[in-house]
Structures are given as structure tokens and as C-alpha cells.
N, C-alpha and C positions, 0 to 999 in steps of 0.2 A: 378392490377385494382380492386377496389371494388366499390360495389353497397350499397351506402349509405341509407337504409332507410328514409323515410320522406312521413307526413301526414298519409294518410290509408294504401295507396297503389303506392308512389311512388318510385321511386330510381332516387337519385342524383352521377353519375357515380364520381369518383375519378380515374385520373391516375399519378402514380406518378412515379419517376426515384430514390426514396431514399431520394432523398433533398427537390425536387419541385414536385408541386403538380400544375394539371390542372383539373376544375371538369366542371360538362356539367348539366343545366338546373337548378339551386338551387333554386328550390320555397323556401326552409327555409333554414337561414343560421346557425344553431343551430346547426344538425348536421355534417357539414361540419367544422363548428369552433371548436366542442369534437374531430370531426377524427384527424385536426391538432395538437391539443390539443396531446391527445394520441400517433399519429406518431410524433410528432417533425419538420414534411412535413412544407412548406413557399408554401403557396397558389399563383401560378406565375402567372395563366391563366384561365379566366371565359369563356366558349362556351356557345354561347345561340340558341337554336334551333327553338323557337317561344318565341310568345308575353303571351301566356298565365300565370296568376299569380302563377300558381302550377309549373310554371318554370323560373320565375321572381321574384319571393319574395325575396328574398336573396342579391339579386347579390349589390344591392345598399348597404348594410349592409357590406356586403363582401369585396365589391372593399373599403367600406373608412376604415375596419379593416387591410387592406392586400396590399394594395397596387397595388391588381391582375387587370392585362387588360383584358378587357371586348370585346370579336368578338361573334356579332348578324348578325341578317338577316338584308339586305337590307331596305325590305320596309316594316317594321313592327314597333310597337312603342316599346322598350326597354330601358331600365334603360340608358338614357346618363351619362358620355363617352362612346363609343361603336364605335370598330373598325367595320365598318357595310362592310356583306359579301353576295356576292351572286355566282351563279354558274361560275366556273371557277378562281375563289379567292383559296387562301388557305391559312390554319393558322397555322402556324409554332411554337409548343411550347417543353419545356423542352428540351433537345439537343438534336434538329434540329427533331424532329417529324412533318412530313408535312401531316396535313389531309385538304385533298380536301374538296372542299365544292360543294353540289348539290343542286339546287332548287329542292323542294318538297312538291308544294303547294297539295291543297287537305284537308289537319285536317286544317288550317290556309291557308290564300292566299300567303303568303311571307316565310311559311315554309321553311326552308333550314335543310340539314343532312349533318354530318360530317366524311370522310372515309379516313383513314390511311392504307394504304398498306402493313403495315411489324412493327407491334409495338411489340418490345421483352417483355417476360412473360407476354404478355397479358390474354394467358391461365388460368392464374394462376392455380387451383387444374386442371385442366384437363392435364394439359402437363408439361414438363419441364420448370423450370425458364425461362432457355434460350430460350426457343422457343418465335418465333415472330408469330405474328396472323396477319392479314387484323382486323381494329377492325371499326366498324358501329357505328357513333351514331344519330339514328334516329328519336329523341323525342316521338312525340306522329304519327308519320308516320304508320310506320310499328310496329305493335305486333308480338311478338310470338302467332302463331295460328290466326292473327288476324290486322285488322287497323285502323286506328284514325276515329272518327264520322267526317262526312265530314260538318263544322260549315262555313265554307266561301267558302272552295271547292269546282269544281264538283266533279260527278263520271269521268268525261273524264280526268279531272286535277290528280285525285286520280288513276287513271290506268297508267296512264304514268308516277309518280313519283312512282310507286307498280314496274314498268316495268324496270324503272332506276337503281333501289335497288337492283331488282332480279335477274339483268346481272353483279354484282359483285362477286367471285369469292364463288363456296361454302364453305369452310373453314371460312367466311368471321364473325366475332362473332356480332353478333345483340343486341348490346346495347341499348334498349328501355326503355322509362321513368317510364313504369307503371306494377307492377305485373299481371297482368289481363291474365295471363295463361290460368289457369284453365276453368275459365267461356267463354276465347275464343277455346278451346279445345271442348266445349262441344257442343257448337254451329257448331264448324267442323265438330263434329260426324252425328248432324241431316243432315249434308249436303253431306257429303262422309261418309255413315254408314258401308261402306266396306273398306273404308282404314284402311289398315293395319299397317302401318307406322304409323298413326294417335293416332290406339289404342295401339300401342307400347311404343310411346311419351308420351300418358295420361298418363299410369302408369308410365313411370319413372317421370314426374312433381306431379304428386299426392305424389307416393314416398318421392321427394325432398320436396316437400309445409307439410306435415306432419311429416318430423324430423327440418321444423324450416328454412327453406334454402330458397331464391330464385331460381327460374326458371332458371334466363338470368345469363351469353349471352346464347342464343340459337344459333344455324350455319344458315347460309343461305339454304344450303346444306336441312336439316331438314324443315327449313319453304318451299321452294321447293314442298318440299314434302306432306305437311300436312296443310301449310295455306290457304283456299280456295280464299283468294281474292288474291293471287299468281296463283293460279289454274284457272282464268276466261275461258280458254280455253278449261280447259278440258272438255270433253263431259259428265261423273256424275255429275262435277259442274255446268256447262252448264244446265244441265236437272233438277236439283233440282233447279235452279233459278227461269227455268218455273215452275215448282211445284207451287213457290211462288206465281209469277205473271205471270199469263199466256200469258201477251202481251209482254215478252219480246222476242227478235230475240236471237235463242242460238246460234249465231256466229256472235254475237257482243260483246266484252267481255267489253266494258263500260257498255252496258244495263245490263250484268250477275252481275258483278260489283255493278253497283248502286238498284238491286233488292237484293242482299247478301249482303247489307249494311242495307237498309231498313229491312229485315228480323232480321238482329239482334239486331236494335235496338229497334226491339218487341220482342226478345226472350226472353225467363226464363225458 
């Protein structure tokens, strides 16, 4: 599985079985046609996670270079042809790979996310070839340390696709579209300045972002632990919301939710 660079800060996912190739979100289809290019891969399978163009540019380009089917969301406007998919759908690629599909409105209204239960070497450098992983592909949903600006969403819409995520297995690898690690790690710290787990993670991602490397996947297991819009419950997350804004109820984890959304998208 590789994480295709693209734009500033994106990643266009690649999975592939040796022959065929399935990739997820292609706002540009440049780098996806060198990866072919260079692996020798036959692009079989386009997943589309939203409407957004940093996840859509491509795929029109793609599918008439490649011949690849194209499975989107339901009710969102993307590139036709498009097998349109929504919760309880699943898309079947490369031999016999079934990833489920979740609505996950919240960053978009028709958001949908993609979860396979047992895909082999997904690992890739973390583990054995052979190993298989649960693998996540959750667009602009979920971050590591972090989650999609809510543009069409609520906060109640974004807690309950946060909530659907987070009951997937921790092992689970979080394939997300966008590098934004770092800057979401730091905004954790202002919020949980005692997590420890948290400043564990900084460093090994600073670590990794300074020899040149991607972040992701991150584990579920991990954001768990360290992403505060996963944390709306807890009572430091809780209490730093109201920090924020003092009218909200700390045991209501949409208002904690939608006051730690709004906080960072003032923060620096």
C-alpha cells in the first residue's frame, strides 16, 4: 500500500495485489499514472470518498486512460460513470477485497469511508508482507491527531461518523487524505498538555516528517488515544472546551466537539 504524494499536502492511497492496482481520492492524476508508469500496476479500481476537487481531479482523466471503475458516494456530485455507494454497499476489488462502506457525513454531507477487515501486507514496513491489517480509508473524515473542517456538516453529524470510526478495531490503519499531522498534534497538546501518549507520538511524527517520510497510516489504537475529537468524552477534553467557550455543557460531547473544531480553526 503506498501513499501517493499530491499537491501540498495530499496523499492519493494506492493498493495494489502485484498486477492490479486500486487508488482512493485522486485529485491529480499525474502521480498516479508515474506510480503505474514505474510499477508496471493496471489501474482496476477508483474509490471516491467525497466530492471535493483535491479528491476528484483525476479520476475523469484516469478512468478514460485506464479503463478503472469508478465507486463514489451516494449523494454527492462526482465524476459520472460512478458506481454510487452508500452505508451498507460494499466494493469488492482486486481478488475479492470487500471494503465496507460507511456514511460519514460531517467534512461533506454525503461523505462516505472505506473499511476492509483483513487486507494482506498492508502493513507494509511495519510488519510482515504477509500480515493483513483492517485498512481505513477515510478521506478528509478523520486525521491523525485530528478532523475534516465541518463545510456542510454538523458537529452532531461529525460526532457520530468520529464514533463509527472509533468502534473499528484498534489495529485498524487510518488511511487519511491529507498530511496535516504535525499541525494537528500541536493543537492536541494546547488541549491535553498532559498527555503523554500524545507527546510520545509528536516525536516519533516529527522524527518521521524530518527524514522525508509520511505520518500515515496511523492505528486507530493511537488516535484513541491522542485525538481529541475521539476524546469528546473525556473530562481534560471536556474541560479545555470550556476553557474555550464557556457556554458549553462538558457532557455533551457534540457541544465539546463543535467548540474543538471551532478552537482550531483559530489556532496557530
Amino acid at each position: 500500500m503506498l501513499p501517493l504524494p499530491a499537491f501540498a499536502d495530499n496523499y492519493i492511497w494506492m493498493l495494489h495485489d502485484a498486477q492490479d492496482a486500486v487508488v482512493v481520492d485522486p485529485g491529480d492524476a499525474a502521480p498516479v499514472i508515474e506510480a503505474l508508469r514505474r510499477t508496471g500496476l493496471r489501474l482496476q479500481t477508483i474509490l471516491v470518498t467525497h466530492h471535493h476537487a483535491d479528491h476528484t481531479g483525476g479520476v475523469r482523466e484516469l478512468r478514460e486512460a485506464t479503463g478503472a471503475v469508478v465507486h463514489g458516494p451516494a449523494h454527492e456530485a462526482v465524476p459520472e460513470p460512478v458506481a454510487r455507494m452508500a452505508q451498507g454497499d460494499a466494493a469488492t476489488v482486486l481478488n475479492g477485497l470487500r471494503f465496507e462502506v460507511f456514511d460519514v457525513p460531517g467534512h461533506t454531507s454525503g461523505h462516505i469511508a472505506y473499511y476492509c477487515p483483513a487486507v494482506p501486507g498492508a502493513a507494509g514496513a511495519t510488519g510482515p508482507v504477509e500480515a493483513a491489517s483492517p485498512v481505513l480509508f477515510c478521506g478528509d473524515t478523520l486525521f491523525s491527531g485530528g478532523c475534516g473542517r465541518l463545510f456542510e456538516g454538523t458537529p452532531a453529524q461529525m460526532q457520530a461518523s468520529l464514533d463509527t470510526l472509533a468502534a473499528l478495531p484498534g489495529d485498524t490503519l487510518v488511511c487519511c487524505a491529507h498530511e496535516y499531522t504535525l499541525s494537528n498534534l500541536r493543537f492536541a497538546q494546547a488541549v491535553e498538555p498532559g498527555n503523554q501518549a500524545l507527546l510520545h507520538y509528536l516525536s516519533e511524527c516529527e522524527s518521521l516528517r524530518a527524514q522525508g517520510r509520511p505520518t500515515l497510516p496511523s492505528r486507530l489504537a493511537t488516535e484513541r488515544n491522542i485525538n481529541p475529537f475521539l476524546r469528546t468524552r473525556e473530562a481534560a477534553v471536556a474541560q479545555a472546551a470550556c476553557g474555550f467557550d464557556a457556554s458549553v455543557d462538558p457532557g455533551d460531547a457534540v457541544q465539546v466537539l463543535a467548540a474543538l473544531r471551532q478552537w482550531k480553526n483559530e489556532f496557530r
